[in-house]
Kinemage of the C-alpha trace (Angstrom):
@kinemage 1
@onewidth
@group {chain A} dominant
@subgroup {mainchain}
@vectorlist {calphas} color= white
{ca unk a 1} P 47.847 -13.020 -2.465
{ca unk a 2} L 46.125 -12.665 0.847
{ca unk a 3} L 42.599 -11.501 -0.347
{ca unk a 4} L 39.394 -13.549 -0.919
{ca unk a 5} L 37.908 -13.191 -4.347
{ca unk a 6} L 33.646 -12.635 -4.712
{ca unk a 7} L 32.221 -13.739 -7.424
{ca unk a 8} L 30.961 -10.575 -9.163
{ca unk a 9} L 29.158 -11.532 -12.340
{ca unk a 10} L 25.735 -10.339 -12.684
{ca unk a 11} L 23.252 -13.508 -11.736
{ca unk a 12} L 25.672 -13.369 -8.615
{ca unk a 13} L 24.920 -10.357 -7.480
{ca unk a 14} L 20.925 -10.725 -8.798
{ca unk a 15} L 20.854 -13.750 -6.137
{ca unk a 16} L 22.201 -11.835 -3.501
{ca unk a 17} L 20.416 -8.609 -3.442
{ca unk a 18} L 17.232 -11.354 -3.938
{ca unk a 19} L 18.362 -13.107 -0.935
{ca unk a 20} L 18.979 -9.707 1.123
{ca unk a 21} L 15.677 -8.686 0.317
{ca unk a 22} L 14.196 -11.577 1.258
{ca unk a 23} L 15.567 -12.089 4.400
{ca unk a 24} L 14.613 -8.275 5.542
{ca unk a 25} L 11.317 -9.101 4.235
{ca unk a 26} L 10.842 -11.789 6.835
{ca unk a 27} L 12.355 -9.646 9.253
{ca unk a 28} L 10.019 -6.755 8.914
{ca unk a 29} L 7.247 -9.680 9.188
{ca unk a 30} L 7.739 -10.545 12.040
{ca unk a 31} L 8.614 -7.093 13.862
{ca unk a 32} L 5.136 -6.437 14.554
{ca unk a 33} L 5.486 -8.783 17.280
{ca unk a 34} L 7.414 -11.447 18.680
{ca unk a 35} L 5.411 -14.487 18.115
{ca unk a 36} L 5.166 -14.738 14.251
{ca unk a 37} L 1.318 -15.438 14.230
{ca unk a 38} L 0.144 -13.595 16.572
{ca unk a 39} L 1.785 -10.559 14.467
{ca unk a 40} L -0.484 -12.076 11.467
{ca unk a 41} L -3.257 -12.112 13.983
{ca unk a 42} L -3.434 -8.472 14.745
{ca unk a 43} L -2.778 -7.517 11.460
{ca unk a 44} L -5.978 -9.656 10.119
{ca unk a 45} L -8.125 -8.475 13.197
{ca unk a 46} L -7.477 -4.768 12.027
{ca unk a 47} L -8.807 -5.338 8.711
{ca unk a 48} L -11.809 -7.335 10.159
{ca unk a 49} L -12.659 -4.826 12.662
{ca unk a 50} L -12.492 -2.353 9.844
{ca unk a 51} L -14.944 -3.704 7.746
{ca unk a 52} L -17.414 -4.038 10.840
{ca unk a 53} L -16.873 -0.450 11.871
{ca unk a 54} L -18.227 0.428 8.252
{ca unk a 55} L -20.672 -2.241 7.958
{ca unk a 56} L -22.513 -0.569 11.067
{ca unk a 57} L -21.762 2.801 10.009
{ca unk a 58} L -23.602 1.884 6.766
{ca unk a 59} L -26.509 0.261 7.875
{ca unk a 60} L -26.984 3.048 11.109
{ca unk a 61} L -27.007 5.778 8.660
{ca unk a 62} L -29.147 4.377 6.636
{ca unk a 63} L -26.254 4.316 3.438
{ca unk a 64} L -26.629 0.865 2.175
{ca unk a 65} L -29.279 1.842 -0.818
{ca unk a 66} L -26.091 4.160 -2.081
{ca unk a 67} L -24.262 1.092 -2.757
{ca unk a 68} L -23.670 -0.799 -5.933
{ca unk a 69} L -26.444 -2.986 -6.657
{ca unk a 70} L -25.248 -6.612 -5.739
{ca unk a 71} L -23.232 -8.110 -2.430
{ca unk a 72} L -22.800 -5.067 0.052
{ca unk a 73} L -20.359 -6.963 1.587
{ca unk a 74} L -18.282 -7.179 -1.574
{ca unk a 75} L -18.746 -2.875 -2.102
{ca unk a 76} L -17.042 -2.283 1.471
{ca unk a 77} L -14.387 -4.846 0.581
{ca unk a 78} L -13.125 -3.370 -2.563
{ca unk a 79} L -12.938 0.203 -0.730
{ca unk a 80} L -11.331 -1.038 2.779
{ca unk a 81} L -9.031 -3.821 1.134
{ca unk a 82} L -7.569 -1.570 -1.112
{ca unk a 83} L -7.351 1.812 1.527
{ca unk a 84} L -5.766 -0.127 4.029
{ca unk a 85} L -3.225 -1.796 1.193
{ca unk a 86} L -2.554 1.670 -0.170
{ca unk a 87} L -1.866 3.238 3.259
{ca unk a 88} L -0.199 0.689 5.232
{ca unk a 89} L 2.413 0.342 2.096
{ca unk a 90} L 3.177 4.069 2.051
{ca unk a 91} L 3.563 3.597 6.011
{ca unk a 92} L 5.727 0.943 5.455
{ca unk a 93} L 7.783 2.635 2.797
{ca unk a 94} L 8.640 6.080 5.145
{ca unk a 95} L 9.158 3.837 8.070
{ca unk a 96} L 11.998 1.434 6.576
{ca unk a 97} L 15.845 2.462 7.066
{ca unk a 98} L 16.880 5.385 5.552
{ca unk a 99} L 20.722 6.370 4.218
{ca unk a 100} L 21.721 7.438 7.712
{ca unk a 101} L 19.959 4.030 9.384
{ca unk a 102} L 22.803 2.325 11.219
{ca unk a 103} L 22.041 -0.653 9.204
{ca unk a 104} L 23.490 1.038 5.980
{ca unk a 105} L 26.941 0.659 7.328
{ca unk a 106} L 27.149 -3.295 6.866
{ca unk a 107} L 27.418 -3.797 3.050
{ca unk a 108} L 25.915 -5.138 0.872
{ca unk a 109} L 22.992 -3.375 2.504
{ca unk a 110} L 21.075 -0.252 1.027
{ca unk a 111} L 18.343 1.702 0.784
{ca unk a 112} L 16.479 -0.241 -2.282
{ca unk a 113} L 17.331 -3.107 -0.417
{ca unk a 114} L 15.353 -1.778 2.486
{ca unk a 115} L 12.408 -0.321 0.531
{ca unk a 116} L 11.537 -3.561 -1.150
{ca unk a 117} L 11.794 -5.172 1.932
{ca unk a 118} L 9.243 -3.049 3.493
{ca unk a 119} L 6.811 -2.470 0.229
{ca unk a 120} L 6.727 -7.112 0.036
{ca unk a 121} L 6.530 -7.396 3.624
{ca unk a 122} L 2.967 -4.755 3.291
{ca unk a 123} L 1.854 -6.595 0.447
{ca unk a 124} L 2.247 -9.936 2.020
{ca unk a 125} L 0.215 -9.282 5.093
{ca unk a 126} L -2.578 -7.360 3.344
{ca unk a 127} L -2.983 -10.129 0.929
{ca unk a 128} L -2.917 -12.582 3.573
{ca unk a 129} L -5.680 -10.562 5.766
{ca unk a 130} L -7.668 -10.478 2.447
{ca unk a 131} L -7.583 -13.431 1.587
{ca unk a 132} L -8.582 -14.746 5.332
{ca unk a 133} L -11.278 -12.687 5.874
{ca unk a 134} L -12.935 -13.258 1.956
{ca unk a 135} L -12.720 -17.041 2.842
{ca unk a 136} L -14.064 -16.590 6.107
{ca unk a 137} L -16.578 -14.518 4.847
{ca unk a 138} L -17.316 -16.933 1.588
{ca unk a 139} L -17.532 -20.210 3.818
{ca unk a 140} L -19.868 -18.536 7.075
{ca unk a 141} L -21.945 -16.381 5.634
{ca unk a 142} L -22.745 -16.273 2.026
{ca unk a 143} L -20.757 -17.410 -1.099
{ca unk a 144} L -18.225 -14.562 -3.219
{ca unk a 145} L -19.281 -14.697 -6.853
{ca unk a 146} L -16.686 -11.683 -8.272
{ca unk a 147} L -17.229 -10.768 -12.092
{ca unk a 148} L -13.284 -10.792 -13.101
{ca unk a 149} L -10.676 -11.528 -10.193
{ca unk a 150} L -7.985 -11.214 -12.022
{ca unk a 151} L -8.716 -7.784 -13.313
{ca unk a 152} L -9.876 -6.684 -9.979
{ca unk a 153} L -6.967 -8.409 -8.180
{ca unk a 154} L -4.288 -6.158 -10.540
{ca unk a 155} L -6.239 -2.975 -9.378
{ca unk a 156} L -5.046 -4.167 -5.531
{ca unk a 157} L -2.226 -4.332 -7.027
{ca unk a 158} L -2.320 -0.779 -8.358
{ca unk a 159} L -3.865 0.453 -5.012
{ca unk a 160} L -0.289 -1.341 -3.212
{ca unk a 161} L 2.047 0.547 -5.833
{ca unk a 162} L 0.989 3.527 -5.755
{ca unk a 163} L 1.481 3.757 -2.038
{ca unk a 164} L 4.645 2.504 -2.279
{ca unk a 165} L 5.580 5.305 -5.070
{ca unk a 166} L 3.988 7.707 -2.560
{ca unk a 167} L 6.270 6.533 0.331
{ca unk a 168} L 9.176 6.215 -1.256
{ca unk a 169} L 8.642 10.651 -1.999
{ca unk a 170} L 8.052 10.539 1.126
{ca unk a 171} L 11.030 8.375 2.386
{ca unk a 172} L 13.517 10.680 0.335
{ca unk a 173} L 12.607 13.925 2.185
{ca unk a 174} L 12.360 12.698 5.121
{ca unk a 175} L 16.092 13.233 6.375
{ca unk a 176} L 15.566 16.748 4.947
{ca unk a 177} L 12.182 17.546 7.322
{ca unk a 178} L 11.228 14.699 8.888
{ca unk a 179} L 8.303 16.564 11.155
{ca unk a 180} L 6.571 18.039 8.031
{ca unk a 181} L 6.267 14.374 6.103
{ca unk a 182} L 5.266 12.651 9.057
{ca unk a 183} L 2.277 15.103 9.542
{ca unk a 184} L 1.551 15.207 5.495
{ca unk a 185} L 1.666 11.491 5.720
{ca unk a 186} L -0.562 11.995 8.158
{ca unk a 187} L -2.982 14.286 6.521
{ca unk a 188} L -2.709 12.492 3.193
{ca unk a 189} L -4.233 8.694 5.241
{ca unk a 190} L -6.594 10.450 7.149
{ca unk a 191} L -7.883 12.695 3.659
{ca unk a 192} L -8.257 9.689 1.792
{ca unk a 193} L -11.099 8.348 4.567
{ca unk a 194} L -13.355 10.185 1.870
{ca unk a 195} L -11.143 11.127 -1.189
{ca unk a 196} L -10.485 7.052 -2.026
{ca unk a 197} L -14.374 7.116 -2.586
{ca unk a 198} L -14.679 4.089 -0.871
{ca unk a 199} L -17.831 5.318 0.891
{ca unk a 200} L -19.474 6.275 -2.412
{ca unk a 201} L -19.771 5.647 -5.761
{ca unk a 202} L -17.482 7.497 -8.501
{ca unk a 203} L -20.532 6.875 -11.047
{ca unk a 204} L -22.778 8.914 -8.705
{ca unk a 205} L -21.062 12.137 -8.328
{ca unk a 206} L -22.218 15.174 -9.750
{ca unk a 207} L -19.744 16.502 -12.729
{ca unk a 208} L -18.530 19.692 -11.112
{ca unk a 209} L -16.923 17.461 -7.808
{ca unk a 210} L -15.594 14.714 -10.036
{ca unk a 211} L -12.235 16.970 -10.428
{ca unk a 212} L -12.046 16.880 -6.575
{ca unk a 213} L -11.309 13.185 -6.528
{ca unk a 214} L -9.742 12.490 -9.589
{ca unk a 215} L -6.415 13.209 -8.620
{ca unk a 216} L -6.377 10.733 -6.420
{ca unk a 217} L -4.773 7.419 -7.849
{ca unk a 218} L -6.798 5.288 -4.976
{ca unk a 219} L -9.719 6.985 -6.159
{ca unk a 220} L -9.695 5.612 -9.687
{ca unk a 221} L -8.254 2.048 -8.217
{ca unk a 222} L -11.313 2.041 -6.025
{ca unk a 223} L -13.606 2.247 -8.644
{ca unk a 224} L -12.221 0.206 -11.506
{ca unk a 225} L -11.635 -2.601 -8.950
{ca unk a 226} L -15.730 -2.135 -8.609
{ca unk a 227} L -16.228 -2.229 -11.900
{ca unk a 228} L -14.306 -5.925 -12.344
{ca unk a 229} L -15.883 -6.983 -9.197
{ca unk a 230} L -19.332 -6.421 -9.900
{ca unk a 231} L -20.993 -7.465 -13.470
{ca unk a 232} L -23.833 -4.694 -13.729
{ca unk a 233} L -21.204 -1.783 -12.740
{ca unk a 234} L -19.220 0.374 -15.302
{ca unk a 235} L -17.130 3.022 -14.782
{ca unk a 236} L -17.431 6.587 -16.378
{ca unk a 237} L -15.302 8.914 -14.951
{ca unk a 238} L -12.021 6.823 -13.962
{ca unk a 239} L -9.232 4.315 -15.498
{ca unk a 240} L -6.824 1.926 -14.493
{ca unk a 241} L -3.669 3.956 -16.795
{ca unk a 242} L -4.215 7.011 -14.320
{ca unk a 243} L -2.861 4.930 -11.378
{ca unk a 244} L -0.273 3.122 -13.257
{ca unk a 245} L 1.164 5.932 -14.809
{ca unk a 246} L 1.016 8.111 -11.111
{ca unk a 247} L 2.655 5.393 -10.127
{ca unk a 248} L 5.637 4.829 -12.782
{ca unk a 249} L 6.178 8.529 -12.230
{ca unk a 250} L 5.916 8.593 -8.522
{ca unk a 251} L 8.288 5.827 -8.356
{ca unk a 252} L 11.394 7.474 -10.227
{ca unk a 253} L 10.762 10.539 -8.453
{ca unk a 254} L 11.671 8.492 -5.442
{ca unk a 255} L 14.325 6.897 -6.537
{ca unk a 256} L 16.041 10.404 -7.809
{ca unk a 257} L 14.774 11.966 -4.050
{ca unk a 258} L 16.756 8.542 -2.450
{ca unk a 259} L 19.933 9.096 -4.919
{ca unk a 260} L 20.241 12.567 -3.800
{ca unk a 261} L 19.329 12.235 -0.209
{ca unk a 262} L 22.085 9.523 0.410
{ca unk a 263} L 24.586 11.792 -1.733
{ca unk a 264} L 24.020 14.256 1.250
{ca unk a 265} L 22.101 13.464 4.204
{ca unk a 266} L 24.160 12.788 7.626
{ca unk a 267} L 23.673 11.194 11.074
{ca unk a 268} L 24.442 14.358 12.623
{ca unk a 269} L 21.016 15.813 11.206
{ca unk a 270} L 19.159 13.831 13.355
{ca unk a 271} L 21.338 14.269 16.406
{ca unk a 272} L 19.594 17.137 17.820
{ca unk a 273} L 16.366 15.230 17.663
């Protein structure tokens, strides 16, 4: 008599869960700092200093004859776009609220809820430093011609995914031992400095070290996103299904890890931490 009825069919609940992870979306936007472009700011000057820092490391060493043929500019952009995309989502992914997060007590809020917040709120600000700095870059200095953007645009995509599938892995055994993924997290951004092959070409490699990239699902979104990008490039020893699949896989791995880690973990695990 006393109790208030919810609407419960399903396009209800669709709308809500789309509104919740909206609204945590904007939230984890704007937690990098308090003035909402300034955050935006910093996160566009990190990508800008980033493609100066190799720029200069390029031309100092003497590396920018190992490049594709075409704009250099464009090479370091579809390695450093897509590294920082891939590793900033996976960093966004373990850093989000886990099951024992105090926010997990105020329904209708959960962990999926949470993750998708963190893997659009990534995606949002890498896409809007890319896009920034390629228009900067195409209206200053010297006009973008790119071969197929579409094609190379869903291989960012790939690049964003599969860090996401990673952190999510990640995200589930985290409660269990939280100092040994933050160091492989760690280990795994700092390895892929040189096993993304954004500082070489895939083509390029001798046979015998292919096998020592090509596990790498960065690796082979690196490439293919050079071989859209530039017209007189083409691919031999990578594909766009390797990612996509690592990806599919990696992703309901970590949604079985998250199902089983909120089944068990506790806030009393992290107590004496």
């Amino acid at each position: 008599m006393f109790t208030h009825s919810r609407k419960t069919s399903s396009p209800a609940v669709a709308l809500q869960i789309l509104e919740l992870i909206y609204h945590a979306t904007v939230a984890k936007v704007r937690s990098s700092h308090g003035n909402a472009l300034i955050g935006l700011g910093i996160e566009i000057l990190q990508t800008i200093i980033f493609l100066v820092a190799f720029y200069l490391m390029f031309t100092v060493l003497g590396m920018t004859g190992n490049a594709i043929r075409g704009d250099f500019l464009l090479y370091l952009m579809t390695g450093i776009f897509l590294f920082l995309t891939h590793t900033k989502a996976m960093g966004a992914i373990l850093s989000s609220e886990g099951p024992a997060a105090p926010m997990m007590k105020h329904a209708p809020m959960n962990t999926i809820i949470s993750i998708c917040s963190a893997a659009l709120s990534s995606l949002y600000l890498q896409m809007l430093s890319m896009a920034v700095v390629m228009f900067g870059i195409h209206t200053l200095f010297n006009p973008l011609d790119i071969y197929d953007p579409i094609s190379a645009w869903l291989m960012f995509m790939l690049a964003w995914g599969s860090g996401v599938a990673i952190g999510m892995c990640l995200l589930a055994a985290k409660p269990w031992a939280p100092n040994f993924v933050m160091i492989l997290n760690t280990v795994y951004a700092r390895l892929n400095m040189i096993a993304s092959g954004q500082m070489f070409v895939a083509n390029t490699l001798p046979g015998f070290m292919i096998s020592w990239f090509s596990w790498n699902p960065l690796f082979h979104a690196i490439d293919q996103a050079r071989g859209y990008t530039f017209i007189n490039y083409e691919p031999h020893f990578t594909n766009w299904q390797y990612p996509l699949y690592f990806t599919l896989g990696f992703v309901l791995l970590g949604l079985m890890g998250d199902f089983f880690t909120r089944r068990h973990v506790s806030v009393s695990w992290s107590a004496a931490r």
